[in-house]
Backbone as CSV, one residue per row, in Angstrom:
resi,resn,N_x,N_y,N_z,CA_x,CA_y,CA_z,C_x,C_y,C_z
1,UNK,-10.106,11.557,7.751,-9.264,11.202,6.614,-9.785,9.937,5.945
2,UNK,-9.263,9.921,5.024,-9.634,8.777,3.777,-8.362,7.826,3.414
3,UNK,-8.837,6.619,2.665,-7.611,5.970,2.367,-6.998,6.302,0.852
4,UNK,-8.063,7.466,0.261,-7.925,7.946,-0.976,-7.108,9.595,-1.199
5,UNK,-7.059,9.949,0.350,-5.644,11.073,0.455,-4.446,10.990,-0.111
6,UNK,-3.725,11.687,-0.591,-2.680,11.477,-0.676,-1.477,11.769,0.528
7,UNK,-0.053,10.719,0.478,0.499,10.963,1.410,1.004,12.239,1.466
8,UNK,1.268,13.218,3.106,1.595,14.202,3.153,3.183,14.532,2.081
9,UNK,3.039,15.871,1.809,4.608,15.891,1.591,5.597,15.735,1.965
10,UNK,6.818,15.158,1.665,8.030,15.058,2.850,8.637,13.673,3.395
11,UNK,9.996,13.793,3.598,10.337,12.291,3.564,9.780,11.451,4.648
12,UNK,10.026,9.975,4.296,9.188,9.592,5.959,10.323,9.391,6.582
13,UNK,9.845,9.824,7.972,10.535,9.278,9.050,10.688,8.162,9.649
14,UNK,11.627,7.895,10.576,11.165,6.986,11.509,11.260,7.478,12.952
15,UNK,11.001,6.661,13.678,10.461,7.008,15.040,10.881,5.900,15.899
16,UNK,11.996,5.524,16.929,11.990,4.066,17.639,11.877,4.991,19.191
17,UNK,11.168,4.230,19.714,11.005,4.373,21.186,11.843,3.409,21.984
18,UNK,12.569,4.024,22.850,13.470,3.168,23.653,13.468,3.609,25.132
19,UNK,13.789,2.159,25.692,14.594,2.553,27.066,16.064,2.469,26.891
20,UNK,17.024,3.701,27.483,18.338,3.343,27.627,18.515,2.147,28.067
21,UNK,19.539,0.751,27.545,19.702,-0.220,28.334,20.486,-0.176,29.080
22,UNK,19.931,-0.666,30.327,20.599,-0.138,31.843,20.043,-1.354,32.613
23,UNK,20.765,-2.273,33.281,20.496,-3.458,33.964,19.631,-2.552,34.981
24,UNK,18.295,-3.755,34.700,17.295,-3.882,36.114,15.864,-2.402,35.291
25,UNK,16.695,-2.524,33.964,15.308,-0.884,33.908,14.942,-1.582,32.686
26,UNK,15.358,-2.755,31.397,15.069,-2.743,30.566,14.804,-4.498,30.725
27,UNK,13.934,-5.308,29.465,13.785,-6.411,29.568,13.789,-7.326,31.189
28,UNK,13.018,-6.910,31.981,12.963,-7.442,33.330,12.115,-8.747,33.441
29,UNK,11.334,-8.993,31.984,10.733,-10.000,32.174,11.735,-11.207,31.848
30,UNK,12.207,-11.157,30.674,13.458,-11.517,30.188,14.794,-11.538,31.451
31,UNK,14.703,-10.656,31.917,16.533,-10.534,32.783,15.854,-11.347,34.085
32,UNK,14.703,-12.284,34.179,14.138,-12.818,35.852,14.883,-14.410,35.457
33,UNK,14.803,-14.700,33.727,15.213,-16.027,33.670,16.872,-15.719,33.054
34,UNK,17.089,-14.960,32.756,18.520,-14.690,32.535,19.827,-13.801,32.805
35,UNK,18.937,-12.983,33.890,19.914,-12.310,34.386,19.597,-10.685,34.128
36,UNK,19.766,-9.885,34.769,19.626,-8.431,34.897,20.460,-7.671,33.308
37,UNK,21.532,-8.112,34.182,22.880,-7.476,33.395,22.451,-8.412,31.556
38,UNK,22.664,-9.910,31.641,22.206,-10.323,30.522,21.286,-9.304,29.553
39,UNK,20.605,-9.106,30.350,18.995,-8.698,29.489,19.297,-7.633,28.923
40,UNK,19.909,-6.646,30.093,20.552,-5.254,29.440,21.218,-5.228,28.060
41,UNK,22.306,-6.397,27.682,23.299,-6.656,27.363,22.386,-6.753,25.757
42,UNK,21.118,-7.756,25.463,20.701,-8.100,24.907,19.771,-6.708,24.414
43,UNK,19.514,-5.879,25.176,18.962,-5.164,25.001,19.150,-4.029,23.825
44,UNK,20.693,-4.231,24.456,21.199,-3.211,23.642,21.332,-3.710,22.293
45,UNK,21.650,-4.922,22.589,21.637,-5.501,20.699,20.722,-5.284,20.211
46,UNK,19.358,-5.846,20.713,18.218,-5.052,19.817,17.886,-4.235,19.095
47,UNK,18.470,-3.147,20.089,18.249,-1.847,19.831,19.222,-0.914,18.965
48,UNK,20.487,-1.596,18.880,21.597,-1.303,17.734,20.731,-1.916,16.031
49,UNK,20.531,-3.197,16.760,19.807,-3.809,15.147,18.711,-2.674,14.634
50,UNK,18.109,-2.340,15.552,16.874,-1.153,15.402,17.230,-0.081,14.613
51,UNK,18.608,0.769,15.333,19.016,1.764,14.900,19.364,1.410,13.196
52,UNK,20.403,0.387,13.143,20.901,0.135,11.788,19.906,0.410,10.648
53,UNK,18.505,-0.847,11.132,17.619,-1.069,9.845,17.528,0.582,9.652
54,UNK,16.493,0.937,10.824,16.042,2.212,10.046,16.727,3.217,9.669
55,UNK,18.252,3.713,9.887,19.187,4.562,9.512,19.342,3.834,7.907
56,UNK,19.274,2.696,7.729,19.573,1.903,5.837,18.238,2.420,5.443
57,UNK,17.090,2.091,5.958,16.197,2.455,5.140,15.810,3.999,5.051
58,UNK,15.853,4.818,6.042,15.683,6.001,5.835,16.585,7.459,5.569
59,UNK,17.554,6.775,6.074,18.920,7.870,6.453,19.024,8.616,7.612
60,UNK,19.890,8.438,8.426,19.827,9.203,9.740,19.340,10.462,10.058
61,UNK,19.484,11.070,8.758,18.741,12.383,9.312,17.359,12.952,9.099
62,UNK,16.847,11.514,8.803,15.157,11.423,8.713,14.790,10.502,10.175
63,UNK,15.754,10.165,10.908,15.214,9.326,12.382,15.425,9.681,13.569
64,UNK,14.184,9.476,14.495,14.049,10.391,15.893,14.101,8.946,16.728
65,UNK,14.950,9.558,17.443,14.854,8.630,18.936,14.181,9.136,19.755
66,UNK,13.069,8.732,20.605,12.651,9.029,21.636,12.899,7.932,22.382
67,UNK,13.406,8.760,23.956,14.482,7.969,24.716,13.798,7.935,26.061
68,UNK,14.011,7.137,26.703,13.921,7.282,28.397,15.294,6.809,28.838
69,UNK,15.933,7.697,29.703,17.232,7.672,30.410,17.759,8.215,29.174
70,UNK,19.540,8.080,29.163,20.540,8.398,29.350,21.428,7.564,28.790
71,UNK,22.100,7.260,26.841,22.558,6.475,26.528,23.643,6.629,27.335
72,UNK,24.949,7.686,27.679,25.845,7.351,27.960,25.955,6.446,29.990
73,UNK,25.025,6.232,30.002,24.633,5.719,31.148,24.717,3.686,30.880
74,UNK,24.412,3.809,29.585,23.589,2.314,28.974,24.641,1.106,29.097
75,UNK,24.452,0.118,28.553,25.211,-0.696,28.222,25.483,-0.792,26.455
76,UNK,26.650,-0.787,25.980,27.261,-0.270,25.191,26.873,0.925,24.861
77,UNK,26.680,1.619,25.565,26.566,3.629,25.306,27.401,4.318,24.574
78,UNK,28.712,3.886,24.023,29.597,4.325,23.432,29.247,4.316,22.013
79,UNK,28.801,2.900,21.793,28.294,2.236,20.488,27.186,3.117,20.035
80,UNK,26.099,2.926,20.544,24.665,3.202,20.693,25.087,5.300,20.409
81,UNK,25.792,5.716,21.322,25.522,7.008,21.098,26.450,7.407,18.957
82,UNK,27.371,6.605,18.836,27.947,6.528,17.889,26.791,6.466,16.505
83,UNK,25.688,5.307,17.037,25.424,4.699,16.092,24.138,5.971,15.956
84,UNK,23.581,6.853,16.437,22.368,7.886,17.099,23.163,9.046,16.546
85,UNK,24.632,9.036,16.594,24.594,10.227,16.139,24.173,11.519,15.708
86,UNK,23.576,11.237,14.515,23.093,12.079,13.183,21.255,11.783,13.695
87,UNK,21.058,10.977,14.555,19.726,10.816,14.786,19.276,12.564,15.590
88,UNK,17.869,12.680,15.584,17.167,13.529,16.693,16.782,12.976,17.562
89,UNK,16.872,13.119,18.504,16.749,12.840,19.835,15.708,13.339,20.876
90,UNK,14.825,12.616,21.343,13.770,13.534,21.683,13.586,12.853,23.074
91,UNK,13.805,13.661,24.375,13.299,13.026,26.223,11.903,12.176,25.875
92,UNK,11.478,10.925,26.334,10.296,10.771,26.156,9.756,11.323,27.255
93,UNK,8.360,11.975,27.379,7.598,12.950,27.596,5.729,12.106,28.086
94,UNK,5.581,12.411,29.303,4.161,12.185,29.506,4.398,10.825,30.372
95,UNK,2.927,10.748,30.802,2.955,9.456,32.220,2.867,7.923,31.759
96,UNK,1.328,7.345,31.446,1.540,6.226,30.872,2.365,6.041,29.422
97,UNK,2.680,4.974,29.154,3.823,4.762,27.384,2.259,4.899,26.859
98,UNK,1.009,4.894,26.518,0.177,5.739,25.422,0.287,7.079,25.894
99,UNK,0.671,7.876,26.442,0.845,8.900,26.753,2.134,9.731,26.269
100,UNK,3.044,9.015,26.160,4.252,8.811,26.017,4.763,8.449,24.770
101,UNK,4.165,7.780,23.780,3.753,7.394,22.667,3.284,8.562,21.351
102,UNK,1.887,8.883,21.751,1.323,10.079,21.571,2.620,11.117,21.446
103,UNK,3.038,11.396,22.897,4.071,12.685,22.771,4.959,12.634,21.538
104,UNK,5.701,11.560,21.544,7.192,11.045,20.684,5.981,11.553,19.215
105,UNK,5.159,11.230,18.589,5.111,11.360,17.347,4.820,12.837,17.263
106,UNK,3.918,13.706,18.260,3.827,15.109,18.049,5.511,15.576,17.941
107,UNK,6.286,15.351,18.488,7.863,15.725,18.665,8.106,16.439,17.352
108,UNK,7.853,14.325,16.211,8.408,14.114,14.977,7.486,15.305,14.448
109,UNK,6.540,15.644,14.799,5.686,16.128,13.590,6.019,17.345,13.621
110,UNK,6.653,18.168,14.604,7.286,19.355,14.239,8.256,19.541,13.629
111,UNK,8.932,18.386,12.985,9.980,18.683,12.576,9.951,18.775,10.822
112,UNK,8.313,18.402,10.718,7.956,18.903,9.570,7.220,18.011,9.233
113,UNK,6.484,17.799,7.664,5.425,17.059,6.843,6.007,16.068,6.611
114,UNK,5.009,14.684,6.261,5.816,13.532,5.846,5.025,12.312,6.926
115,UNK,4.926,11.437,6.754,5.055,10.205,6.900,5.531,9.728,8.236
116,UNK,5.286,9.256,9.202,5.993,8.699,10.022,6.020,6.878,10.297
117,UNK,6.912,6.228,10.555,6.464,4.790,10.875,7.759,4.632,12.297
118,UNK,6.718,4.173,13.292,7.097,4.056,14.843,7.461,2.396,15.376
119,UNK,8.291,2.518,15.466,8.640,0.820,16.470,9.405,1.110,17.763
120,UNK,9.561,-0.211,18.312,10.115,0.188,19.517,11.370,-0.720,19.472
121,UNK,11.997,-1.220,20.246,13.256,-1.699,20.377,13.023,-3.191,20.610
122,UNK,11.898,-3.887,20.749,11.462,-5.380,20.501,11.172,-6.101,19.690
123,UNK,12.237,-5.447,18.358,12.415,-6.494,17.657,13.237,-6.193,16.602
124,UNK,14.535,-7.225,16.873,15.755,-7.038,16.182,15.495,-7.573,14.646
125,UNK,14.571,-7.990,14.404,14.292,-9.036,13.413,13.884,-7.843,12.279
126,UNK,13.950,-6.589,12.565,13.306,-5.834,11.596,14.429,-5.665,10.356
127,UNK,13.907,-5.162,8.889,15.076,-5.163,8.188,14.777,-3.637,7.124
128,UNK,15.639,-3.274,6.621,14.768,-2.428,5.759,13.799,-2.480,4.624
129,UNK,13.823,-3.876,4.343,12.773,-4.638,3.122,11.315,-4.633,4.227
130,UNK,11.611,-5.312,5.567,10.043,-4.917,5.721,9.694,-3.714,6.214
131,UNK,10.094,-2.379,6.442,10.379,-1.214,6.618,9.358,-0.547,5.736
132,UNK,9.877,-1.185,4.601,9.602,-0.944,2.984,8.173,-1.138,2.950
133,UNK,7.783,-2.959,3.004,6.394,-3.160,3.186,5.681,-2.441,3.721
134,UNK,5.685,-1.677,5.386,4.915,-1.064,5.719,4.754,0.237,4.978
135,UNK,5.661,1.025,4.438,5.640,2.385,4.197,4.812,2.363,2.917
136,UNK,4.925,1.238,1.924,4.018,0.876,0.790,2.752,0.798,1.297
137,UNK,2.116,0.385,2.234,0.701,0.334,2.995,0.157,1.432,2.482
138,UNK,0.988,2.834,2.804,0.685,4.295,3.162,-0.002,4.839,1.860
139,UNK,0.397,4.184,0.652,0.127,4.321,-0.420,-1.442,4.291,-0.645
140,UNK,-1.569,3.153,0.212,-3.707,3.300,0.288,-4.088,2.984,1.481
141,UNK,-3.474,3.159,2.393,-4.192,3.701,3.400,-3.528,4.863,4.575
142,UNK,-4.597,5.449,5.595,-4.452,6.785,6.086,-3.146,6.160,7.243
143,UNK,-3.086,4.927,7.630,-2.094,4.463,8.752,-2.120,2.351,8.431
144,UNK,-0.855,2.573,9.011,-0.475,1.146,8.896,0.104,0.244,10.496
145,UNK,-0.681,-0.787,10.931,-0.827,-1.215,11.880,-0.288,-2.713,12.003
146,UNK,1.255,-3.006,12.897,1.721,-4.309,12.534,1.145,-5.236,13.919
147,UNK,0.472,-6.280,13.959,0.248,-6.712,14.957,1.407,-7.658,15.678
148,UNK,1.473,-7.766,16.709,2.816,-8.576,17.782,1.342,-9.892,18.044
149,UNK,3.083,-11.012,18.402,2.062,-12.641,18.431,1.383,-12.649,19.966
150,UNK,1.743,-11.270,20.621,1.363,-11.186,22.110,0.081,-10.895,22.272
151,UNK,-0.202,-10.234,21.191,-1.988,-9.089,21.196,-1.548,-7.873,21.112
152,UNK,-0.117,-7.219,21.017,-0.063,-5.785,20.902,0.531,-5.590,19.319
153,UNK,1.438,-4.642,19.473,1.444,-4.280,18.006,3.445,-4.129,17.899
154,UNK,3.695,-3.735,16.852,4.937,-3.368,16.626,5.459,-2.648,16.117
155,UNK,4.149,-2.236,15.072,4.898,-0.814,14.224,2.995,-0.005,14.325
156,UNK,3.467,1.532,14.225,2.635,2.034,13.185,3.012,2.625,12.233
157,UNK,2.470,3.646,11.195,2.948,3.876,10.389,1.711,5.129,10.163
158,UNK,1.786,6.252,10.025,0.678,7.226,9.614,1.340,8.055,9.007
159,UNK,0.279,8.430,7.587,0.924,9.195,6.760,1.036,11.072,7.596
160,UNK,0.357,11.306,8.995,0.112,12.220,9.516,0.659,11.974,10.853
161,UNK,1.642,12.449,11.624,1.844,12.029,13.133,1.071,12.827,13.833
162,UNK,0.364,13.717,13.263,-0.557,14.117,14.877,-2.159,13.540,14.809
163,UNK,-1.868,12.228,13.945,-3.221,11.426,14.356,-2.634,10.069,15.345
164,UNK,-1.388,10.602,15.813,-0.953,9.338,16.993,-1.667,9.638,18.460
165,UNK,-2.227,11.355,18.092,-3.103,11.674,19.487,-4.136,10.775,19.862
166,UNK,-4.553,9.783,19.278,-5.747,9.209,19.754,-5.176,7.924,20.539
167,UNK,-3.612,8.095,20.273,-2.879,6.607,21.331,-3.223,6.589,22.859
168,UNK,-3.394,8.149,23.129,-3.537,8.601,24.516,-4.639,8.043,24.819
169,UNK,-4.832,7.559,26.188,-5.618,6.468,26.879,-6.408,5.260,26.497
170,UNK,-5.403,5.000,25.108,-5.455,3.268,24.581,-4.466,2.685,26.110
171,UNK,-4.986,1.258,26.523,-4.047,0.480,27.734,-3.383,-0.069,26.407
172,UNK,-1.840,-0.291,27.081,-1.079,-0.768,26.354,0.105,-2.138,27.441
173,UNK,0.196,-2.261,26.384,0.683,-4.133,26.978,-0.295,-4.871,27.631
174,UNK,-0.949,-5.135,27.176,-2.254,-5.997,26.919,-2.857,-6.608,25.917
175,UNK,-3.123,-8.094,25.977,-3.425,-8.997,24.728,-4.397,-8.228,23.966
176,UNK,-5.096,-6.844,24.546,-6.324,-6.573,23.649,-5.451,-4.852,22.737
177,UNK,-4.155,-4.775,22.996,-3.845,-3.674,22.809,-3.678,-3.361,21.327
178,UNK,-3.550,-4.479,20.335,-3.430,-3.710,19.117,-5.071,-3.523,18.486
179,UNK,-5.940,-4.768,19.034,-7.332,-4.484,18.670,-7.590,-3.202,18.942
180,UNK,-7.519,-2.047,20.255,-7.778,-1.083,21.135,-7.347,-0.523,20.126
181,UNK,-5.767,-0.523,19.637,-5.225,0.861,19.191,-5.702,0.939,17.447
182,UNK,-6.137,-0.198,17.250,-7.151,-0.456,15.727,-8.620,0.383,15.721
183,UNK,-9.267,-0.065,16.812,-10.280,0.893,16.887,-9.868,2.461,17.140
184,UNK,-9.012,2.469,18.123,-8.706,3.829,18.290,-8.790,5.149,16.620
185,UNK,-7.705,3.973,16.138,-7.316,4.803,14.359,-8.814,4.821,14.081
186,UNK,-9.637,3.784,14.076,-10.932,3.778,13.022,-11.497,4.907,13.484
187,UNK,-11.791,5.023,14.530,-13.153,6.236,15.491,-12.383,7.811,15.152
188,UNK,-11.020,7.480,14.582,-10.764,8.606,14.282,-10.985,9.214,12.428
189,UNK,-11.459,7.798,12.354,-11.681,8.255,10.614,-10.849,8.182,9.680
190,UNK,-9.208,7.266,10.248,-8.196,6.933,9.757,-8.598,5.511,9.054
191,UNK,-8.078,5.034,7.573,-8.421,4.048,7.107,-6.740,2.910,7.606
192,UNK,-6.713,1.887,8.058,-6.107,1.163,8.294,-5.496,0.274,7.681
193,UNK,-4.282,-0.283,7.535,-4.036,-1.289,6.505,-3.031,-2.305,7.755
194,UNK,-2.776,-3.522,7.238,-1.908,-4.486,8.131,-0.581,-4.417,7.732
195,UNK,0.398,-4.478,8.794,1.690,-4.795,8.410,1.468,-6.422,9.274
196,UNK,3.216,-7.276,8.571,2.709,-8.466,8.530,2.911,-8.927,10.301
197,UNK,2.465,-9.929,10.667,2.717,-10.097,12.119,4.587,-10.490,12.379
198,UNK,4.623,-9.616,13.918,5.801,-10.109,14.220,6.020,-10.427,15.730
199,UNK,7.015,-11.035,16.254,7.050,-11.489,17.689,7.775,-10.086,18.418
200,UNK,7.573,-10.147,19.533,8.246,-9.244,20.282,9.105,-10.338,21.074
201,UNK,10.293,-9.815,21.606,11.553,-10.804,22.645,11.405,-10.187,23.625
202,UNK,10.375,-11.296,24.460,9.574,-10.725,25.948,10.217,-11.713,26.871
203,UNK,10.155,-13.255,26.305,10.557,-14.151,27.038,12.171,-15.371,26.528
204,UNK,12.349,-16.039,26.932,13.443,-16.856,26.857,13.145,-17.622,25.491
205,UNK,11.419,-18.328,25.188,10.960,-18.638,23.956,11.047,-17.833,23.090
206,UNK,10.793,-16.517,23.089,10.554,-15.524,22.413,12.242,-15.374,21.828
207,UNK,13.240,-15.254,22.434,14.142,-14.803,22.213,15.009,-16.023,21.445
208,UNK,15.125,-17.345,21.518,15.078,-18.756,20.964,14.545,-18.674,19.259
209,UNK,13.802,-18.183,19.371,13.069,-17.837,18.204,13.096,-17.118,17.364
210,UNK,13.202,-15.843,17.589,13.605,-14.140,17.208,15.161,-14.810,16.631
211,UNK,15.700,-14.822,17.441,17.405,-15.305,16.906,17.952,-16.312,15.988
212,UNK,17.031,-17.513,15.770,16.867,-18.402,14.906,16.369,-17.667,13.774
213,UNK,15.710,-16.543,13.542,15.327,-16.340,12.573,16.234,-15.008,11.492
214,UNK,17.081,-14.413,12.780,17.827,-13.258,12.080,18.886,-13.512,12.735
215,UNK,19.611,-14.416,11.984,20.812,-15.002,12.768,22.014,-14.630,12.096
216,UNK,22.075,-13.628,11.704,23.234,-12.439,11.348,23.498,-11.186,12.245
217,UNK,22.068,-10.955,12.970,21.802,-9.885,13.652,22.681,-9.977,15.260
218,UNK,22.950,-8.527,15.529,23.856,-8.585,16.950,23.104,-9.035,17.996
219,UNK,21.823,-9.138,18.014,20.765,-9.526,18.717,21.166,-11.355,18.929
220,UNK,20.810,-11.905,17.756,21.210,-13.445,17.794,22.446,-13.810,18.344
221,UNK,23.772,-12.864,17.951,24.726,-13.173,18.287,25.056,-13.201,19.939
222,UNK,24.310,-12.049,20.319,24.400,-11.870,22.002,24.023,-13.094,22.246
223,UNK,22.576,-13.770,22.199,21.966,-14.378,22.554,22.591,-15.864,22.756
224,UNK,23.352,-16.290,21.176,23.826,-17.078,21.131,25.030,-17.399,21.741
225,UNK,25.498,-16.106,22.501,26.839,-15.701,22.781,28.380,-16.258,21.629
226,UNK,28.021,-16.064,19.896,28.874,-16.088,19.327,29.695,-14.594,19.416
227,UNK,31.201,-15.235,19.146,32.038,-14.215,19.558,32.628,-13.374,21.113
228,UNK,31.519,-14.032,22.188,31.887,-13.826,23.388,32.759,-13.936,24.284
């Protein structure tokens, strides 16, 4: 592919990859300095903020969840399954998360032509204005690649989801992982464009930070414990 294609037909999607939040399975790097249950707790805010942006920017019935576990299992599961509703819902599928990764966008891509842009639940800070930015990328180029301040990434964005096959046996969570999954797109003949950098909420700094900056979001509020 070229960066002079045009985008496929069809609305874009979105795509968030999650773990159900469930103390002791989600944010463990995070829940060692604040607590199990905390982290869960926080988790779920994230991941509500997640749901919101991209249900405003796309409409629920253009967005796939791919899940590991069991919302009504989660912490606020009531909320979370409320807020998923109208979403598709897809088991995540396959061994390593590039494996797993890979799967979730073949899912989306049966569900027809169009656009996909993928995040995961680490980072509440997203909004539908930069949603926007990335999906404008698509306009000239074949995929759009947001880098994290860790070395990995945070979004992609391909105007094709079954060129996410080349995610499979990129290592992932590793300082070299968005370089990896950059080359990966190139060797496939995909032209690349940047989305802008963002932090992932890995650690206690991380999360200090993230919340200072989207401090409307249920994410900040957990954090801050306003309203608690």
């Amino acid at each position: 592919m070229t960066g002079t294609a045009a985008a496929p037909a069809g609305p874009v999607r979105a795509l968030v990859l999650a773990k159900a939040p469930v103390a002791g399975r989600v944010k463990t790097r995070l829940g060692a300095d604040v607590g199990l249950e905390r982290a869960a707790e926080l988790a779920a805010a994230a991941l509500l903020d997640t749901v919101e942006a991209c249900t405003t920017a796309y409409g629920a019935e253009h967005c796939h969840l791919a899940l590991a576990g069991d919302l009504a299992d989660a912490v606020a599961g009531p909320e979370l399954l409320a807020a998923t509703r109208a979403w598709q819902l897809h088991p995540q599928r396959g061994g390593g998360f590039d494996e797993r990764l890979a799967a979730a966008h073949a899912d989306v891509a049966t569900s027809g032509p169009g656009p996909v842009v993928q995040v995961g639940m680490d980072t509440p800070q997203l909004t539908p204005a930069l949603l926007a930015v990335v999906v404008a990328g698509l306009d000239r180029h074949d995929a759009v690649l947001g880098p994290a301040e860790d070395g990995g990434w945070w979004v992609l964005a391909l105007r094709d989801p079954t060129d996410a096959a080349v995610l499979a046996g990129v290592e992932m969570s590793t300082e070299r992982t968005h370089d990896d999954t950059l080359a990966a797109l190139r060797a496939r003949g995909l032209d690349v464009g940047t989305a802008p950098v963002q932090r992932d909420v890995d650690t206690v700094a991380d999360a200090d930070l993230v919340a200072a900056a989207c401090p409307t979001t249920r994410f900040s509020r957990a954090w801050l414990g306003v309203g608690a």
